[in-house]
N, C-alpha and C positions, 0 to 999 in steps of 0.2 A: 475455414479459419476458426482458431477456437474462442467461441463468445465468452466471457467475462462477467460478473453480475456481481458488485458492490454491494456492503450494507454495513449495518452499525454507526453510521454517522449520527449527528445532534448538538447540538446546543451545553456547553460545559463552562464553570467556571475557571478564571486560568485557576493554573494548581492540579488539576482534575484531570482525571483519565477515560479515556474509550480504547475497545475494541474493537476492530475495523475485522471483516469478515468478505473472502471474494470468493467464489465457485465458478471452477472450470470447465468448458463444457467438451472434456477432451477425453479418449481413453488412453492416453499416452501422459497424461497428466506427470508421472513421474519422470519424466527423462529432459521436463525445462525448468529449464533457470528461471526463478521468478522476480518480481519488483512492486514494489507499490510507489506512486508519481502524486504528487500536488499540484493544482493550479488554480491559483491567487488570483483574483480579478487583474486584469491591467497586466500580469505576468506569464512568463513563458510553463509551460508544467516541467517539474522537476523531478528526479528520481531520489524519493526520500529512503528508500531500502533496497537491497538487494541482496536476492539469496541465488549463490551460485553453487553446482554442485564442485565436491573437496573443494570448497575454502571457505571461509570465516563472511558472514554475514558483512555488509559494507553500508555506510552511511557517512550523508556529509556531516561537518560537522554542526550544522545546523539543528540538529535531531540527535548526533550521537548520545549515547548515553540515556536516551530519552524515549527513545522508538526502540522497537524489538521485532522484528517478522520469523516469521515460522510456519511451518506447511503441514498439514494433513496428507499425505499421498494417498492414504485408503478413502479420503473423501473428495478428493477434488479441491480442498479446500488451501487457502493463504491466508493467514493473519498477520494486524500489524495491531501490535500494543502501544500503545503513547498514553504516556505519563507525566507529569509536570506539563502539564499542555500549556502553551501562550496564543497569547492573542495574536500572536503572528504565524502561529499555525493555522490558524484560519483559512478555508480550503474544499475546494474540492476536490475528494482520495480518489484516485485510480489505482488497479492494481494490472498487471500484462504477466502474459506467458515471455522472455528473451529467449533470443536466437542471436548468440554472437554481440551480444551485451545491449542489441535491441530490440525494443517491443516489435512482437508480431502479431499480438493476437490482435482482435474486433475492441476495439476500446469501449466499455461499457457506460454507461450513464454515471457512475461514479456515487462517492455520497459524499454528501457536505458535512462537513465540520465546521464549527464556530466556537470558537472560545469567545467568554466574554463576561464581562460581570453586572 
């Protein structure tokens, strides 16, 4: 199953930006659909981005406009940009390999995010 490893979380004030970084631990890395997911204490996790292959990046509208994901294939790697962050993005980010629009892979430790002032 392929492992997952988070990073780039911390502590922002709202307004402010991170970038979220996940590495795959796959040699097929190129041929999945990927996603990054939030989960909010007390809440279910949610799929904040998704990158499928031919089509257009996808986002609720929660984050549209706001959030950006994008992929390295020659590294294994997933990005997810967020900008104008709020304090209700507050969270722990996961990112997953999809299969069929869902996660498959080892879900990683994740990394926290906290907006806040």
């Amino acid at each position: 199953q392929v492992q997952l490893v988070e990073s780039g979380g911390g502590l922002v004030q709202p307004g402010g930006s991170l970038r979220l970084s996940c590495e795959a631990s796959t040699s097929i890395f190129s041929i999945y659909d990927l996603g990054w997911y939030r989960q909010a204490p007390g809440k279910q996790r949610e799929l904040v981005a998704g990158l499928r292959s031919r089509s257009m990046p996808n986002y609720p509208d929660s984050v549209k406009g706001r959030f950006t994901i994008s992929r390295d294939n020659a590294k294994n790697m997933v990005y997810l940009q967020m900008n104008s962050l709020k304090p209700e993005d507050t969270a722990v980010y996961y990112c997953n390999v999809l299969i069929n629009g869902r996660p498959r892979g080892s879900w990683g430790q994740g990394t926290q995010v906290t907006v806040s002032s």
